[in-house]
C-alpha positions, 0 to 999 in steps of 0.5 A, a space after each residue: 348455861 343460856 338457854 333460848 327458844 327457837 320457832 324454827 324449821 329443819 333444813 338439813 340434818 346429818 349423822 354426828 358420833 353413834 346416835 345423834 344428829 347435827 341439825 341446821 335450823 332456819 329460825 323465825 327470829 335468829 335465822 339460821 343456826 346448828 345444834 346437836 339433837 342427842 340420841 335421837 338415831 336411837 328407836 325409843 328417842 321421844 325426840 326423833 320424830 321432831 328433828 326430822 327434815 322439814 319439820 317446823 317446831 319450836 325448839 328449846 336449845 342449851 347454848 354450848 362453847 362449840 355446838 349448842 344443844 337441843 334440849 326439847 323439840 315440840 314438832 308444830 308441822 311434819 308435812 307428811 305429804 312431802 315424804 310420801 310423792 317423789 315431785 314433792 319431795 323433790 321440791 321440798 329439798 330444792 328449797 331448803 337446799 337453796 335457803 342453806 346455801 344462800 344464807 349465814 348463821 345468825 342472820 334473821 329474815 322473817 320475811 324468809 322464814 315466812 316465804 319458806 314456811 308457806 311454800 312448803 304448806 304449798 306444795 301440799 295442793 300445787 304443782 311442785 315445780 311452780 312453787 319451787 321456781 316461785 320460791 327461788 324467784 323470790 328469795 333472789 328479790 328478798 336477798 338483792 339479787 333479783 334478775 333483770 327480766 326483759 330489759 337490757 341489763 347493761 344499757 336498759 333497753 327492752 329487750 324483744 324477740 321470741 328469744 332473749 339472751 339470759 346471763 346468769 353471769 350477768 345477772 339478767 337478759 342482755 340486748 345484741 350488742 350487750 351480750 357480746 362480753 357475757 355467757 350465757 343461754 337462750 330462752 324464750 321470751 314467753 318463759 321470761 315473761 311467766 318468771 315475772 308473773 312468778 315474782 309479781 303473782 300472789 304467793 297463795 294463788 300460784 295455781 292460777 298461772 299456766 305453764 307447759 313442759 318445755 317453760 317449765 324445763 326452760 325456767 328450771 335450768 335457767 334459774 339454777 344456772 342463776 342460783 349456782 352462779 351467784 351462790 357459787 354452789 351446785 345445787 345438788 337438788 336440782 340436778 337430781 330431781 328435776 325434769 330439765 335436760 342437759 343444756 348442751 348448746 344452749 349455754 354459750 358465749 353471746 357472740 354466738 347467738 344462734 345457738 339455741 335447742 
């Protein structure tokens, strides 16, 4: 039976028969992956501490015909603070939720792991919500979906006014004439301009950049309606735990342009 190493973070992990686990990884090297960490819903299981959520370690694991098998985990990073404030915590799932859904088994993509790693380093010191939307921003670009910020994504004129028209179904923000076959909603043009610092800013300085409530709940909500629409997945993080309300009124067809809160 092959066996294989594995520097790798925990991204999601469920109940599996009476005391093990089934874990998803997200390795440096392989990319995403599943095994099955034995007996470690038991109290004496010396493994149970390594196979907790979002720890980063480094895995020794028995490949099998159907599920392989983690044969010894050394935890490097447990990130205690994420299990100890709600936002945090919060913040941590919306990310490892949105790089499950948005990536394949066996697909390597360092730069990824790197970007997901160092968020949640992050989120130790800066405000949960700038790094999560920093960090949705950038696996878009990473994965080829980045979002056409402040141009027309149709016909490429710039776009201008206090609002502009974003549509998820698009793929960006569209002009007047443009918008009129598209869904989609309305947001200001100071939340678009700050989503392109979010990409351009350096990943470790994201304290410097300013934002108040209503961007922060404007960009929240935008980009989810983006992720769900091209992942075709709810994200179920960010319903929970985010401080955006419901967007009644403000996702619209583009014909109907004065719909805006």
């Amino acid at each position: 039976m092959a066996v294989y190493h594995a520097d790798a973070l925990v991204i999601r992990s469920r109940e599996f028969g009476e005391s093990d686990r089934v874990l998803t990884l997200f390795s440096r090297e392989l990319g995403k992956l599943q095994a099955v960490a034995k007996g470690v819903r038991k109290p004496k299981s010396r493994q149970r501490a390594g196979v907790q959520l979002f720890t980063y370690g480094d895995f020794l694991i028995h490949r099998g015909k159907t599920l392989d098998t983690v044969s010894q985990c050394s935890p490097r990073e447990s990130f205690p603070y994420l299990w100890n404030d709600l936002d945090r915590s919060f913040a941590a799932t919306g990310i490892v939720e949105l790089l499950d859904i948005s990536t394949v088994v066996a697909q390597p993509n360092p730069e990824l792991f790197a970007l997901t790693l160092t968020c949640l380093f992050l989120l130790e010191q800066f405000d949960p919500s700038l790094v999560l939307s920093a960090y949705a921003l950038r696996l878009m670009v990473l994965l080829g979906y980045r979002p056409h910020l402040g141009e027309c994504l149709e016909c490429g004129v710039k776009v201008s006014g206090d609002r502009l028209f974003f549509s998820p179904e698009a793929g960006g923000t569209l002009c007047g004439q443009c918008r009129e076959t598209y869904s989609g909603r309305w947001i200001r043009a100071g939340s678009i301009a700050f989503m392109r610092q979010l990409i351009r800013a350096e990943i470790t300085k994201l304290d410097r950049l300013r934002w108040n409530a209503w961007m922060q709940q404007e960009i929240l909500e935008t980009l989810r309606l983006y992720l769900e629409y091209k992942f075709e997945r709810p994200l179920k993080s960010w319903r929970m735990g985010s401080l955006t309300r419901d967007d009644v009124g403000q996702y619209t067809n583009g014909k109907e342009g004065n719909k805006f809160e």
